[in-house]
Biotite code that builds the C-alpha atoms (Angstrom):
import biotite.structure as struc

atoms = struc.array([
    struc.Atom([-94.519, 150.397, -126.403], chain_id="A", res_id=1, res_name="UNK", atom_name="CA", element="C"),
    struc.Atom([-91.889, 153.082, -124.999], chain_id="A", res_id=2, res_name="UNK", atom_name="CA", element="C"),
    struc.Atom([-90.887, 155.610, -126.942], chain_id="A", res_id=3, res_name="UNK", atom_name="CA", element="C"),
    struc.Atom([-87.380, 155.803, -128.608], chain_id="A", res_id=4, res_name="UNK", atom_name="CA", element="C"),
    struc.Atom([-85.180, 158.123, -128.447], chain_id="A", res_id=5, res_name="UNK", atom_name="CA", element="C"),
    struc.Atom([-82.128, 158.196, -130.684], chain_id="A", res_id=6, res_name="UNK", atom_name="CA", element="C"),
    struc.Atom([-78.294, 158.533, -129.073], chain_id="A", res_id=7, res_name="UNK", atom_name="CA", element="C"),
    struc.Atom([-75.207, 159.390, -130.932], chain_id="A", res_id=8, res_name="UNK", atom_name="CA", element="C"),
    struc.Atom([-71.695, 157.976, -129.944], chain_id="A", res_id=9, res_name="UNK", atom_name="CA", element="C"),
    struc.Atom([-68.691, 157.287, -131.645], chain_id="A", res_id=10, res_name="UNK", atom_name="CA", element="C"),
    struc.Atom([-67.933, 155.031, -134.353], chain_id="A", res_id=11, res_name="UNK", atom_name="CA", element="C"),
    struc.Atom([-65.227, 152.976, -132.144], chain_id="A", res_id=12, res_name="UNK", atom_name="CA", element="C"),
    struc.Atom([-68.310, 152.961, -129.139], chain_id="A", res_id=13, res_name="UNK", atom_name="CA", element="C"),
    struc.Atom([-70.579, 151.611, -132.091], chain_id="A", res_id=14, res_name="UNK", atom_name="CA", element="C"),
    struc.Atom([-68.210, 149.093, -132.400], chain_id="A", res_id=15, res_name="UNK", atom_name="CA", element="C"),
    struc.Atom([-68.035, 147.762, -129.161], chain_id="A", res_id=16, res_name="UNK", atom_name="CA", element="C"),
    struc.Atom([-71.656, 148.153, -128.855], chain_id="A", res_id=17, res_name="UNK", atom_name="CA", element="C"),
    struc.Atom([-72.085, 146.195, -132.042], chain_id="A", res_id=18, res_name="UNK", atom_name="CA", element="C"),
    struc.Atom([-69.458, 143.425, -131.535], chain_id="A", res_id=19, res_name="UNK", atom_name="CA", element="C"),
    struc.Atom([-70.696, 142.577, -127.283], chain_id="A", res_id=20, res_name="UNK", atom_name="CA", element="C"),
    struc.Atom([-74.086, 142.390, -128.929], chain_id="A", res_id=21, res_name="UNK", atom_name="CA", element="C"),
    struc.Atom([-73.278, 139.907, -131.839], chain_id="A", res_id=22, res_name="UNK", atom_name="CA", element="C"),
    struc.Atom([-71.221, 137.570, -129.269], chain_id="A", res_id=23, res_name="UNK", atom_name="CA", element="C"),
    struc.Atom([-73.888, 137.577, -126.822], chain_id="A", res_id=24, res_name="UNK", atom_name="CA", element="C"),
    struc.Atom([-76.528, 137.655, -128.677], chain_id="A", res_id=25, res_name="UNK", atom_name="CA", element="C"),
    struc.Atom([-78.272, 140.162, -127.670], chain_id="A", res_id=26, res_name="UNK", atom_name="CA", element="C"),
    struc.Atom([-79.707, 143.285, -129.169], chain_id="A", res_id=27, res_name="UNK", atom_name="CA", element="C"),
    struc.Atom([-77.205, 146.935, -129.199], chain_id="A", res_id=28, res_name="UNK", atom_name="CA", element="C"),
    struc.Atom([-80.352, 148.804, -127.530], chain_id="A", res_id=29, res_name="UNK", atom_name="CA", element="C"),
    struc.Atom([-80.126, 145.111, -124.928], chain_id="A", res_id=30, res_name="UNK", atom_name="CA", element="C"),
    struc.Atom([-76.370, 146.155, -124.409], chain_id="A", res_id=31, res_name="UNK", atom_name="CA", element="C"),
    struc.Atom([-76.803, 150.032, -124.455], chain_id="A", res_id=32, res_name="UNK", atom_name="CA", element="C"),
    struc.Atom([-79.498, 149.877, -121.392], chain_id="A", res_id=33, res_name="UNK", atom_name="CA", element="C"),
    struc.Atom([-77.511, 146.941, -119.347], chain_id="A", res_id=34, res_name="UNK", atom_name="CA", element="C"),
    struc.Atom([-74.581, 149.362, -119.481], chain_id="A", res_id=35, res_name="UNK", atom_name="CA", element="C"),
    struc.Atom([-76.423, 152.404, -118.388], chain_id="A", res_id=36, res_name="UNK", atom_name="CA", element="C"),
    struc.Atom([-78.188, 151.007, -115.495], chain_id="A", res_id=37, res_name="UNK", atom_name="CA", element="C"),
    struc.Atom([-74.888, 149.856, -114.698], chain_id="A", res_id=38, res_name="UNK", atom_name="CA", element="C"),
    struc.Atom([-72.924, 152.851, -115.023], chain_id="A", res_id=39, res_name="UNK", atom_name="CA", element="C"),
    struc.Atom([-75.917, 154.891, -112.807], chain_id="A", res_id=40, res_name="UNK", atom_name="CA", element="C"),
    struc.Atom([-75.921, 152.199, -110.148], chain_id="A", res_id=41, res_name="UNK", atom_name="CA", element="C"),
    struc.Atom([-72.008, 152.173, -109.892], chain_id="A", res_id=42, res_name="UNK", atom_name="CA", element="C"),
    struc.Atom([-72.492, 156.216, -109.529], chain_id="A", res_id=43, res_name="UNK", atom_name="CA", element="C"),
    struc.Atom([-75.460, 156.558, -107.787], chain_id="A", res_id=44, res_name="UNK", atom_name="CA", element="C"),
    struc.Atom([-74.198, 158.280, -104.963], chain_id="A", res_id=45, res_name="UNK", atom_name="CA", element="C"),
    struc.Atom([-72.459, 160.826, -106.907], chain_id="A", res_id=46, res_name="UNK", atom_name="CA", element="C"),
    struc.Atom([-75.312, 161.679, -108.684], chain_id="A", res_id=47, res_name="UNK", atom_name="CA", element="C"),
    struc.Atom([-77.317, 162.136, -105.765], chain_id="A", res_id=48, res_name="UNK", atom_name="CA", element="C"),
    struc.Atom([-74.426, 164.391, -104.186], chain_id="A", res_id=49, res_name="UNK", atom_name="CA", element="C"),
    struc.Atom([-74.932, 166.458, -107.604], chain_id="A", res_id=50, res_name="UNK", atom_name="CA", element="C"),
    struc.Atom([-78.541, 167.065, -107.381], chain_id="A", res_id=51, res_name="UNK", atom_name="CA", element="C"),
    struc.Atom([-78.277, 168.047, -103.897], chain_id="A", res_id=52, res_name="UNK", atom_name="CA", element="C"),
    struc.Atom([-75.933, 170.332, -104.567], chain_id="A", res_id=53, res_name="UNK", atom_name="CA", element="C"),
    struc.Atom([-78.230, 171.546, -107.080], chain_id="A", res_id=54, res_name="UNK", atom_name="CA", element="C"),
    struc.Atom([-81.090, 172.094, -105.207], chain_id="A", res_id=55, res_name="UNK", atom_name="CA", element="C"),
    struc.Atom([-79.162, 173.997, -102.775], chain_id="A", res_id=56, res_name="UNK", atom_name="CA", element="C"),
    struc.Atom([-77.956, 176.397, -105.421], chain_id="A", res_id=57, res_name="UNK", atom_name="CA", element="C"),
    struc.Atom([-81.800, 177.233, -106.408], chain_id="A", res_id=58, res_name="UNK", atom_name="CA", element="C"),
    struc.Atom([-83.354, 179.760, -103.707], chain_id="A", res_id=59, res_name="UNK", atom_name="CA", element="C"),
    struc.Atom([-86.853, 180.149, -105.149], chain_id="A", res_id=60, res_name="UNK", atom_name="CA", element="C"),
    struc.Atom([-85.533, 183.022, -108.013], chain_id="A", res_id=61, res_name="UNK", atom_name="CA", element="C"),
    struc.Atom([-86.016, 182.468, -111.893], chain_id="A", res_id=62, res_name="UNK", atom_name="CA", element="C"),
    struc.Atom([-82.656, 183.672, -112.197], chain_id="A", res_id=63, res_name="UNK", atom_name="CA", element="C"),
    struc.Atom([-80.905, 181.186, -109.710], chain_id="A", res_id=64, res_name="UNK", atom_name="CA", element="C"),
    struc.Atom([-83.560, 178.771, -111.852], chain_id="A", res_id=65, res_name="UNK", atom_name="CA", element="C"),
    struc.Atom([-81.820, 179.926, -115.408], chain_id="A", res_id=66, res_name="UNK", atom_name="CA", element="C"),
    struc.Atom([-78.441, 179.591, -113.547], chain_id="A", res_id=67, res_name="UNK", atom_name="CA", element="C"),
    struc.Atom([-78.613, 176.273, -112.645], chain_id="A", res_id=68, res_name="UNK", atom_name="CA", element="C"),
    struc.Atom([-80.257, 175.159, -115.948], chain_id="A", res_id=69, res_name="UNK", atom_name="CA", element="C"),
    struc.Atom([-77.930, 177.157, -118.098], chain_id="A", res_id=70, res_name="UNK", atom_name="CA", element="C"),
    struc.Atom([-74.851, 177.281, -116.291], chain_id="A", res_id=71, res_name="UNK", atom_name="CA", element="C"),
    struc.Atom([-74.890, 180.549, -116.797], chain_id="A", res_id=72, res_name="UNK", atom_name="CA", element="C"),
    struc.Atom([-73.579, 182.677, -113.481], chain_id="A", res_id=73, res_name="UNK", atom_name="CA", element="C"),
    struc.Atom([-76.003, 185.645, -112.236], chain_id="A", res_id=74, res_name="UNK", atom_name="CA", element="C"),
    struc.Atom([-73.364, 187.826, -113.185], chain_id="A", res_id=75, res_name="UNK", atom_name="CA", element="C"),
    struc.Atom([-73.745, 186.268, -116.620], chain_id="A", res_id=76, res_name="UNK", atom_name="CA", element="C"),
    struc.Atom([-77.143, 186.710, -116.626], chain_id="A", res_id=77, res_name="UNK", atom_name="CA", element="C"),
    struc.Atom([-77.038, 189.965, -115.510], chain_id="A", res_id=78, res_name="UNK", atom_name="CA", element="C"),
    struc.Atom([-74.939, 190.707, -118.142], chain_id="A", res_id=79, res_name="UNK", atom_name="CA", element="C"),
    struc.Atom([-77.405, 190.032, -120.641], chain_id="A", res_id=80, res_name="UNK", atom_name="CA", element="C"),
    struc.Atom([-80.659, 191.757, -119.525], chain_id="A", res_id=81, res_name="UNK", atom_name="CA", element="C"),
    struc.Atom([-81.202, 189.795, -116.368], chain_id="A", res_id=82, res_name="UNK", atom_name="CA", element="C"),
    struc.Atom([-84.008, 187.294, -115.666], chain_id="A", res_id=83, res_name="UNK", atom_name="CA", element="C"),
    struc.Atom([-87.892, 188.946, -114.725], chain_id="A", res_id=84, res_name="UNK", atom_name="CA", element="C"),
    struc.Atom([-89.316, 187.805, -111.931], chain_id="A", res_id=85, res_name="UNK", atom_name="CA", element="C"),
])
């Protein structure tokens, strides 16, 4: 069995979720997944674009490593003690 792993959205998406399942018949976690694999498909190439530009941003550092994962600028980082290599 896969593990579970709980995801908050708004009442009104609840809704939605709640109602498409009930008139298909179909489970919310059924209708939740369809709609994700849908929504990643339709912007597959987008997300690839973004994790390429990732990767390009990293250049072997911890800090450009804590950038990237933080969002935090080196400046930023800098700012507050800087990263150890």
């Amino acid at each position: 069995m896969t593990a579970l792993s709980p995801i908050k959205v708004d009442s009104e998406t609840d809704k939605r979720i709640a109602d498409a399942a009930h008139f298909l018949g179909r489970t919310k976690k059924d209708i939740v997944d369809a709609a994700v694999n849908e929504y990643i498909e339709a912007h597959r190439d987008e997300i690839n674009h973004a994790i390429r530009a990732s990767l390009s941003r990293i250049d072997g550092t911890r800090a450009s490593l804590v950038s990237e994962i933080s969002g935090l600028s080196r400046a930023e980082l800098d700012e507050l003690g800087g990263v150890p290599e």
